[in-house]
Structures are given as structure tokens and as C-alpha cells.
N, C-alpha and C positions, 0 to 999 in steps of 0.2 A: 504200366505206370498209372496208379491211381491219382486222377484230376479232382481236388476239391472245389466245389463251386460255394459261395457267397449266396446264401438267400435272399430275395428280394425282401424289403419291407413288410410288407404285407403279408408275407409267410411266414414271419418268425410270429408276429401277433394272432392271436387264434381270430381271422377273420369272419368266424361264423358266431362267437360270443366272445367280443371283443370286451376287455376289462373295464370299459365303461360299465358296463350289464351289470358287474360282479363287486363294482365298489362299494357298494351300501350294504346294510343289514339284508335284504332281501332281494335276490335276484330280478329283475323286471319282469321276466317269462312268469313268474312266479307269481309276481304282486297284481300281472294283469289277470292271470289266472284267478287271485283271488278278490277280485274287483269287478270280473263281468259275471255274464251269467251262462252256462255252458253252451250253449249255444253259441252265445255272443264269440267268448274264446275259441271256441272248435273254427266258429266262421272267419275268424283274426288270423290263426294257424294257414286255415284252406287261403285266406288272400295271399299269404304271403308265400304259399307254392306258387300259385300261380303268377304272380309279382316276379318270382324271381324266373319261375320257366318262362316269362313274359318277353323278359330284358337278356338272359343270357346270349345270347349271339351278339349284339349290341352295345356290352358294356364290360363283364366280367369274367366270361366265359364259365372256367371249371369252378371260381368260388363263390359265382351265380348260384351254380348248378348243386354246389353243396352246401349251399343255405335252402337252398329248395327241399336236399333231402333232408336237412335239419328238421325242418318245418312238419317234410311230411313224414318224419319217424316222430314229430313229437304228434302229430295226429294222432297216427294210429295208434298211438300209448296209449292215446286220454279216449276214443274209441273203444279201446281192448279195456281199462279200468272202467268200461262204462259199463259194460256186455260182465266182466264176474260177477 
């Protein structure tokens, strides 16, 4: 017998770029991107790994842990287009 379970709230809404982010003309990741200077951005990216490996045990556990790797897959993006 297959059990359906009920998603909690916060699962059904993509908790790592939640639609706030995505209601305007330009995504915020985006506009910050193109508002500091690459350094600044890259450094904004690094806080917010470490921000979230910071607090996971303590607040949100696994959706901590993958905002962290949001972060840190959008580093090494902007890393790897820095290096072509």
C-alpha cells in the first residue's frame, strides 16, 4: 500500500529562490550582480556559504544546507566564467 504524504509549506515553495526573488523584471541575484563589482559579488556569494554552513544545525537543517550549495554552485560559476 502506497502512503501519500502532504508536503509541508515550505516544500511546496522553492525555498532556495523563493518568488519574491523572481517578481520583478530582474532577478535580485542578478541585479546585485550587476551593481557591485566582482569581487564585491563573489564576496556576497562566499558570505552567504558560509552564513548558511554557519546556522544549519541550529535553525534549518537540510534547506540550510542547500542554500549553501546554491551559493556555493553559483560561485564557482562566476569563478569558472572568470578563468575562460
Amino acid at each position: 500500500m502506497t502512503k501519500i504524504f502532504r508536503k509541508r509549506e515550505w516544500e511546496r515553495e522553492d525555498s532556495i529562490n523563493p518568488s519574491h526573488y523572481k517578481d520583478t523584471d530582474i532577478e535580485f541575484i542578478e541585479y546585485a550582480k550587476a551593481t557591485m563589482t566582482r569581487e564585491g559579488f563573489e564576496g556576497a556569494l562566499e558570505f552567504n556559504v558560509k552564513k548558511y554552513m554557519h546556522r544549519f544545525k541550529e535553525k534549518n537543517l537540510a534547506v540550510d544546507l542547500k542554500k549553501a550549495e546554491w551559493y556555493l554552485q553559483r560561485l564557482i560559476k562566476e569563478i569558472h566564467r572568470r578563468s575562460e
